[in-house]
VOFIKOL-571987 format. One line per 2 residues: number of its first residue (from 1); for each residue x, y, z of N, C-alpha, C. Coordinates in steps of 0.1 Angstrom, whole numbers, plus 5000, padded with zeros to 4 digits. Example, Ala and Ser with C-alpha at 12.3 -4.5 7.8 and 13.67 -1.06 7.14 Angstrom:
// residues 2
1> 5132,4943,5078,5123,4955,5078,5132,4967,5078  5128,4978,5071,5137,4989,5071,5129,5000,5079
END
This chain:
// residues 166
1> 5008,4988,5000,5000,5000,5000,5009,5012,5000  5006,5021,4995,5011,5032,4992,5011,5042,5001
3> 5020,5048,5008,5016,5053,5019,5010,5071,5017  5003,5074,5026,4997,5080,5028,5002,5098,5030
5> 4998,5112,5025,5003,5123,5029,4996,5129,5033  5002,5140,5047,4993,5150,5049,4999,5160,5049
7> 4993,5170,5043,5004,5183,5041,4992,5195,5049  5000,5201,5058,4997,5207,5065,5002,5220,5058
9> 4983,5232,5059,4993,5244,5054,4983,5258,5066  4992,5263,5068,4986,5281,5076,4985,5286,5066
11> 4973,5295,5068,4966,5301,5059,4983,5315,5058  4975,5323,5048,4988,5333,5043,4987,5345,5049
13> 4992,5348,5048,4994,5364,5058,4977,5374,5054  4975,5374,5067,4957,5382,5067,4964,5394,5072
15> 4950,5402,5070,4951,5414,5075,4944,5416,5084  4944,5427,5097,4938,5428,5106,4921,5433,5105
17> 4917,5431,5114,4903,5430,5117,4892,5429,5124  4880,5438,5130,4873,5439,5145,4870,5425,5147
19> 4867,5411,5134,4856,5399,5137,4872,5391,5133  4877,5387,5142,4889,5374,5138,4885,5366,5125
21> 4873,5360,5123,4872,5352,5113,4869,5355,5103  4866,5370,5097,4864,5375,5090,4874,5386,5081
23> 4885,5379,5085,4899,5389,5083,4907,5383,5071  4906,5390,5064,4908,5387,5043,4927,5382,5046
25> 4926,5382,5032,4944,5378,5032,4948,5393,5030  4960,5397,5030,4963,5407,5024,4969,5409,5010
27> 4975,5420,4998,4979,5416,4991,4990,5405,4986  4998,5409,4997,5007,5396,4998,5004,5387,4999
29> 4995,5384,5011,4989,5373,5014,4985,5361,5003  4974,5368,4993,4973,5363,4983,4980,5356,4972
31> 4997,5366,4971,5001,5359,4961,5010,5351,4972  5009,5349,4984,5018,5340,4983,5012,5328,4990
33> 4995,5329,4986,4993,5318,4987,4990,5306,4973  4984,5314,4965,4988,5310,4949,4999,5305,4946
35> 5011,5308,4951,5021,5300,4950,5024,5285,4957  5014,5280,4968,5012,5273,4970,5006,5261,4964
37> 4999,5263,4954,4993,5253,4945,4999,5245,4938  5011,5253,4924,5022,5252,4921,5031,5242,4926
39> 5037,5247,4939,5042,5237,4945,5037,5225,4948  5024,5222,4954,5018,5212,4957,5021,5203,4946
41> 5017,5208,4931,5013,5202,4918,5027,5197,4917  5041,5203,4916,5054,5207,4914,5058,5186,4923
43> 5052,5191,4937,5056,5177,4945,5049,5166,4947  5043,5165,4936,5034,5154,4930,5027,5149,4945
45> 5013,5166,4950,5011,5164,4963,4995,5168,4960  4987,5167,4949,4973,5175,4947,4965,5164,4955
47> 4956,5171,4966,4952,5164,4980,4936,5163,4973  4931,5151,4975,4921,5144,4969,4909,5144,4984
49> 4918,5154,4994,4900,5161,5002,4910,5169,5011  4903,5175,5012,4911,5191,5017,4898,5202,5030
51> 4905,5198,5039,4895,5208,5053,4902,5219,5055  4895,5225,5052,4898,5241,5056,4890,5246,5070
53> 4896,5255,5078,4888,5268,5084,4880,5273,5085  4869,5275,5086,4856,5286,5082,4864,5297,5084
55> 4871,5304,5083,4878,5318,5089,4881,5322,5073  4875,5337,5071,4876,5337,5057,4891,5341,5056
57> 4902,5342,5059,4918,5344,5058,4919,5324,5051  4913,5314,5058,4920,5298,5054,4910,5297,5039
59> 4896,5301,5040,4894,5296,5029,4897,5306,5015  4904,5320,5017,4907,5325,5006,4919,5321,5005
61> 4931,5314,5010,4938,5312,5010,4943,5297,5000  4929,5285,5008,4931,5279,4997,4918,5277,4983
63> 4915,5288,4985,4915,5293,4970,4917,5296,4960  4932,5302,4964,4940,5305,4959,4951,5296,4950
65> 4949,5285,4959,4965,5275,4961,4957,5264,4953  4945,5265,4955,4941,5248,4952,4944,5246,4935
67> 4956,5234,4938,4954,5229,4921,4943,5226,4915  4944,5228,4902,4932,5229,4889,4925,5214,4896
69> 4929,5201,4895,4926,5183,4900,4923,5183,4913  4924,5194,4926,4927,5191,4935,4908,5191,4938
71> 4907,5181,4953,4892,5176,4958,4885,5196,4964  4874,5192,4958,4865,5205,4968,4866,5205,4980
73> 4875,5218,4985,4876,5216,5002,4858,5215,5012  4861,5209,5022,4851,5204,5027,4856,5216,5039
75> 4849,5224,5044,4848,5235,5058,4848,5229,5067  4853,5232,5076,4856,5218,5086,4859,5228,5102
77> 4843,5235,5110,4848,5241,5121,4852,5243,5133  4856,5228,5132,4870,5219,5143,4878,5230,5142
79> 4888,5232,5134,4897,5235,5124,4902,5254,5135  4891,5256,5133,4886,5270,5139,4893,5272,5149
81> 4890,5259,5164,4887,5258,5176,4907,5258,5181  4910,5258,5165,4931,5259,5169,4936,5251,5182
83> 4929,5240,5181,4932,5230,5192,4944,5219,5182  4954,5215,5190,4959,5200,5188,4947,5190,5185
85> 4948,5191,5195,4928,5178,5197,4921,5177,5188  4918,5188,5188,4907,5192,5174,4913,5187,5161
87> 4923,5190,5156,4931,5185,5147,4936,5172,5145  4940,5166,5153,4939,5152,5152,4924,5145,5151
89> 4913,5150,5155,4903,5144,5155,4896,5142,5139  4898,5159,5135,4892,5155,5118,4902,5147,5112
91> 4914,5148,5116,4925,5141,5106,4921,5126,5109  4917,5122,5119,4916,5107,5122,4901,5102,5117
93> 4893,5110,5111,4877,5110,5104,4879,5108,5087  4894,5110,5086,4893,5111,5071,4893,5091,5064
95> 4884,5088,5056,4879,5079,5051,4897,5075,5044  4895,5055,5043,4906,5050,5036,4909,5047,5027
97> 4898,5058,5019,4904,5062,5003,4911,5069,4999  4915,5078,5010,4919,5089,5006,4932,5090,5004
99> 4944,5092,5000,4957,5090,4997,4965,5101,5006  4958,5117,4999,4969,5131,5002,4956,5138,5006
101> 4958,5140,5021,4949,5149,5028,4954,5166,5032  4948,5176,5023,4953,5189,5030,4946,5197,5042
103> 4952,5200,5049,4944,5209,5061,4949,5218,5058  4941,5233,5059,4941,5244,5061,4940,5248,5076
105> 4949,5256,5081,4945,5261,5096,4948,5273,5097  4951,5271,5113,4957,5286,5123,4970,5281,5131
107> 4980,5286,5132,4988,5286,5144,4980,5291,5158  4984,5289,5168,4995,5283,5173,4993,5263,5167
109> 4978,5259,5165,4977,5244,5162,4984,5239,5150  4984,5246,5143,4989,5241,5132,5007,5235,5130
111> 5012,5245,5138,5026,5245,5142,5027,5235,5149  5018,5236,5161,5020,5224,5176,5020,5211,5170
113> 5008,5208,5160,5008,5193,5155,5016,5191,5148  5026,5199,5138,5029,5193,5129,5045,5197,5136
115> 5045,5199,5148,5064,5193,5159,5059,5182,5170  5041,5178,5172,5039,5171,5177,5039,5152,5167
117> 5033,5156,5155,5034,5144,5146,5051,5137,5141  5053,5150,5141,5067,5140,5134,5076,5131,5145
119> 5080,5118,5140,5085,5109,5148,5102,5112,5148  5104,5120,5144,5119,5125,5139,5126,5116,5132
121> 5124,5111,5119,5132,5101,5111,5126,5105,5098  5126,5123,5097,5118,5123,5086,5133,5133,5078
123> 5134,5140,5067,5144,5148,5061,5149,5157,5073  5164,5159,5072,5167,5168,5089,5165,5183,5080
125> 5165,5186,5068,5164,5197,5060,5150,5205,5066  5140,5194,5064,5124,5196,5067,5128,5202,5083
127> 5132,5194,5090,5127,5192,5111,5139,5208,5112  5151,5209,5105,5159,5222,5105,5144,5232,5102
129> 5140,5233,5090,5132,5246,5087,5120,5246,5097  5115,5238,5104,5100,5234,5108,5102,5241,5121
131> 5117,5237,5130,5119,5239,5143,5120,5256,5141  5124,5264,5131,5129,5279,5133,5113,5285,5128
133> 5097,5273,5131,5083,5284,5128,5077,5278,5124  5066,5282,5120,5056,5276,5112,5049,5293,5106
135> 5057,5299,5100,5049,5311,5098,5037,5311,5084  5033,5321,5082,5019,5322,5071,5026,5318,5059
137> 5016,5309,5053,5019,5303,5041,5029,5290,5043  5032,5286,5053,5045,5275,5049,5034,5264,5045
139> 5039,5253,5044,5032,5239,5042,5043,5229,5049  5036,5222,5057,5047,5209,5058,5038,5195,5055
141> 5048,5189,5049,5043,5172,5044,5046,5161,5050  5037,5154,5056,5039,5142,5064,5036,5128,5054
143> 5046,5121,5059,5044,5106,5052,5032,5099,5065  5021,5091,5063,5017,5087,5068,5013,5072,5065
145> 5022,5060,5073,5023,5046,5068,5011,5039,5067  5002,5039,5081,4993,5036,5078,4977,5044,5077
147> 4963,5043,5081,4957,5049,5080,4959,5062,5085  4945,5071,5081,4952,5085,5090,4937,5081,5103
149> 4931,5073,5100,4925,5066,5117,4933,5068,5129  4944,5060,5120,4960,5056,5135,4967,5068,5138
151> 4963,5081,5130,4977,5091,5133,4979,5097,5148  4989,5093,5153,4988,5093,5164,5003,5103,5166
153> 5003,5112,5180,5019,5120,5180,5028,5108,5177  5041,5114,5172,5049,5105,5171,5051,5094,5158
155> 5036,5092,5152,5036,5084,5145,5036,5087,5133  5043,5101,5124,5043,5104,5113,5056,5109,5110
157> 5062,5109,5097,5076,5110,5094,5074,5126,5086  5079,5138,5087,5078,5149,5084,5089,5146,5066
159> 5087,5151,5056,5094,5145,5041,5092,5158,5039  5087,5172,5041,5087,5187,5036,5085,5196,5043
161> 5091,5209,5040,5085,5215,5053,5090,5229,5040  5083,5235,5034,5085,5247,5032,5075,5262,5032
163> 5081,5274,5024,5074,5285,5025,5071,5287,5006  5063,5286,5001,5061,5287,4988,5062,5302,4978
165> 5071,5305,4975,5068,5319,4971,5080,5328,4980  5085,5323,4991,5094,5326,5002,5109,5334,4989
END
């Protein structure tokens, strides 16, 4: 069986705003989340079901990014709640058809899980860039051996970790 990816991405640089979830990208924001698609396509990584955010900063973001083949993201407002918990819980919901799963999120969760999933045996290139942030726009790529039912801390090998457009 072919193992499994999850590529974890923070939404792109938003701009400020009185309603948190209602806070746009900015112009940068934008292109440098469009640059994210590219890449995905680039690392033979187009995610065949994709949870985003309700926070309109994640889902303009992967709007932006989503390759031409890539699955209609499903709104997912776990996602929201920037929990660890929370995040492992939709990731462990995803059905075992699915090959390359992308999440859209928020830091601080997005960062926490993805220094809590890696088992450290993954590229030291990736765990070097991963350990100095998780800032707007990065994406990191997890190998996942078996289901993403089982993903448990510890149990995923980190294979990418960059800033697209950087």
């Amino acid at each position: 069986m072919e193992p499994r990816r999850l590529v974890l991405i923070r939404h792109a640089k938003a701009a400020g705003g009185a309603v948190d979830a209602d806070r746009p990208l900015t112009e940068g924001g934008a292109r440098q989340a469009a640059a994210i698609g590219p890449w995905l396509e680039q690392a033979g990584l187009v995610p065949d079901r994709v949870l985003v955010s309700p926070a309109r900063r994640a889902a303009q973001t992967w709007e932006a990014a989503a390759p031409t083949s890539a699955a209609r993201p499903t709104t997912e407002p776990r996602i929201y709640d920037n929990t660890v918990e929370a995040l492992l819980a939709v990731i462990r919901e995803t059905p075992d058809d699915v090959s390359t799963l992308a999440l859209v999120g928020h830091n601080p969760s997005v960062g926490e899980l993805a220094h809590v999933l890696d088992d450290g045996q993954g590229r030291p290139a990736a765990q070097q860039a991963l350990d100095a942030g998780f800032p707007t726009g990065a994406v990191a790529v997890f190998v996942v051996d078996g289901s993403f039912g089982d993903v448990e801390p510890g149990g995923t090998r980190l294979s990418d970790f960059t800033v697209p457009g950087d």
